[in-house]
C-alpha positions in Angstrom: -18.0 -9.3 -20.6 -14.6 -10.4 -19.6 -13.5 -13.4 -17.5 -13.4 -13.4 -13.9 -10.0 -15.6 -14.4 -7.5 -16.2 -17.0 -3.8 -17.5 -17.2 -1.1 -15.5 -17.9 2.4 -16.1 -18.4 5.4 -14.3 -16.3 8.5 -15.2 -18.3 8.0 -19.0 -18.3 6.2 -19.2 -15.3 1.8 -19.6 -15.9 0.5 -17.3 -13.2 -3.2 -17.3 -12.6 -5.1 -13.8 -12.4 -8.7 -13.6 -10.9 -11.1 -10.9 -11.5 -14.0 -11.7 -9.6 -14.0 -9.6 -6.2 -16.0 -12.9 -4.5 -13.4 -15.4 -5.2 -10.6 -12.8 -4.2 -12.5 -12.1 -0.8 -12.3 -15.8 -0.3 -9.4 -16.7 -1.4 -7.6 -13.7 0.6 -9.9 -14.2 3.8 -11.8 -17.7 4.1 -9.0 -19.7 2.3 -5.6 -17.6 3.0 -3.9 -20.7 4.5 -4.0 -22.5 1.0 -2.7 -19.1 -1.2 0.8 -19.0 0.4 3.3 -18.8 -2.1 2.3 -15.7 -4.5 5.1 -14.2 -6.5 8.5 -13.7 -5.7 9.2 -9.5 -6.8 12.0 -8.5 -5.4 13.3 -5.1 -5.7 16.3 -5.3 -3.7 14.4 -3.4 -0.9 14.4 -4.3 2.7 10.6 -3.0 3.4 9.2 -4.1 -0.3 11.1 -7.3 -0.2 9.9 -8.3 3.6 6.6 -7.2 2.9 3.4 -9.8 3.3 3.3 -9.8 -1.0 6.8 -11.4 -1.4 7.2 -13.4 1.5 6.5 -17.4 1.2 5.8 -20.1 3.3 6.2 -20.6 7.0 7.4 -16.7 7.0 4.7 -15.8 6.0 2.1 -17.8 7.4 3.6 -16.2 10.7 3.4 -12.8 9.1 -0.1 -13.0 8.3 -1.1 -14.2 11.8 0.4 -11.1 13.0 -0.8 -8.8 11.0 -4.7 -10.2 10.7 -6.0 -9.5 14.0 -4.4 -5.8 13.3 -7.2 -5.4 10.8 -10.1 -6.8 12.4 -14.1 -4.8 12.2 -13.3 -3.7 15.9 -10.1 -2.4 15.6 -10.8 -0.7 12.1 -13.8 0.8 13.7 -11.6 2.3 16.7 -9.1 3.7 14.2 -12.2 5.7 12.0 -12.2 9.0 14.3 -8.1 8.8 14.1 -8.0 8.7 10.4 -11.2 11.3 9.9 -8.8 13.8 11.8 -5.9 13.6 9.7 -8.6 14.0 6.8 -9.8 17.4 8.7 -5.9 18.6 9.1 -5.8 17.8 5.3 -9.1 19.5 4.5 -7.5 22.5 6.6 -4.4 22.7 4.7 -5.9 21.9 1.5 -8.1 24.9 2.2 -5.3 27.4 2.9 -3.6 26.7 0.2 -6.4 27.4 -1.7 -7.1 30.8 -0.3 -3.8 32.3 -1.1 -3.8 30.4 -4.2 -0.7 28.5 -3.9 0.0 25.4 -6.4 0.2 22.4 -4.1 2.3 19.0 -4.8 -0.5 16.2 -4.7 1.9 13.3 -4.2 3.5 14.7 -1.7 0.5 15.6 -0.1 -1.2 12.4 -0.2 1.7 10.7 0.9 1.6 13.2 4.2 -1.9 11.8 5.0 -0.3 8.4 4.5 2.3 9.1 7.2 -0.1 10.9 9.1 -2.4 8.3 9.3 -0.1 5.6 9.9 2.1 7.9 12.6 -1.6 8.6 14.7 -3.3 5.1 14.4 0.1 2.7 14.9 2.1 4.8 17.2 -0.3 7.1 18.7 1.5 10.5 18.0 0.4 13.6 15.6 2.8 15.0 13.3 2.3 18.2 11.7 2.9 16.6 7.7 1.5 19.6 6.2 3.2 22.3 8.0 7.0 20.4 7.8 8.0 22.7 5.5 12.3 21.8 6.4 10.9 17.9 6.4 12.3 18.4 10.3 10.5 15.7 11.7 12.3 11.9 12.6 9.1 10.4 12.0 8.8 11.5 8.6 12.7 11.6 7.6 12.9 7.7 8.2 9.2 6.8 6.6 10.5 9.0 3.6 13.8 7.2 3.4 12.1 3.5 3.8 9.6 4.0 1.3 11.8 5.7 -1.1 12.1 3.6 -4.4 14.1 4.2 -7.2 12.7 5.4 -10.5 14.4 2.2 -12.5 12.8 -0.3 -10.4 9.3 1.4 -10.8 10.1 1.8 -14.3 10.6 -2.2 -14.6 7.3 -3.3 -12.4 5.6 -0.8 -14.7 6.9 -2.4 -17.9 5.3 -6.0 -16.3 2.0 -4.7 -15.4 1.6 -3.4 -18.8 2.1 -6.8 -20.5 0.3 -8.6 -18.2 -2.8 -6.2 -18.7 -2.4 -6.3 -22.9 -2.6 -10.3 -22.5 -5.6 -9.6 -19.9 -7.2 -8.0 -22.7 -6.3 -10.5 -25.4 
């Protein structure tokens, strides 16, 4: 059985990895306000680099009480029925395809449900994802373009995640 902890080391700094899904829950929920200062990624990327992983300190303390009441039972609840319908549009398109028999690209699929999902629940507007076929739409141009990361830079956080799992498993 493995560890539910262990130290690893990122370059020279000793980072400390937890395994255990209780002490995550509570360190991530019940104890947030202590776990402020994570890592510091950067990929040179306005929406990676500002995002609630890399931020630090007072930025994101204020980030985190923003987001958090975003995510709370009530509000996850209310956004069920949106996200079950873009899972039906899915299941509808994923069923057409089918029928005529037509190869269909499953990242860019999944990443349509992504944007459809976040399009209907955050800004209360259906986009037809599926059905785009000239990639037309604003909504999806700009989320494509913001989330767009180049292959080198996944190459490199790939490389890191790899080492740190072979020491994991040490």
């Amino acid at each position: 059985m493995a560890p539910n902890h262990c130290q690893v080391f990122l370059g020279t700094r000793p980072v400390l990895m937890v395994a255990d899904p209780e002490v995550i829950r509570d360190m991530n929920i019940k104890h947030f306000h202590a776990f402020v200062n994570r890592h510091n990624f950067t990929l040179n990327s306005v929406m990676v680099d500002r995002s609630l992983f890399n931020l630090m300190g007072d930025e994101w303390k204020t980030m985190r009480s923003i987001i958090t009441p975003t995510f709370s039972s009530g509000k996850m609840r209310a956004m069920h029925p949106i996200i079950i319908d873009c899972v039906h549009r899915l299941d509808n398109y994923l069923e057409t395809k089918a029928m005529i028999g037509e190869d269909v690209e499953m990242k860019e699929t999944m990443g349509s449900l992504t944007i459809d999902a976040i399009a209907s629940c955050a800004f209360g507007t259906k986009i037809d994802t599926y059905n785009d076929h000239k990639k037309t739409n604003e909504f999806l141009l700009y989320s494509q373009k913001s989330l767009h990361l180049k292959l080198w830079r996944c190459l490199v956080f790939g490389a890191h995640m790899r080492s740190i799992v072979s020491l994991i498993e040490l």
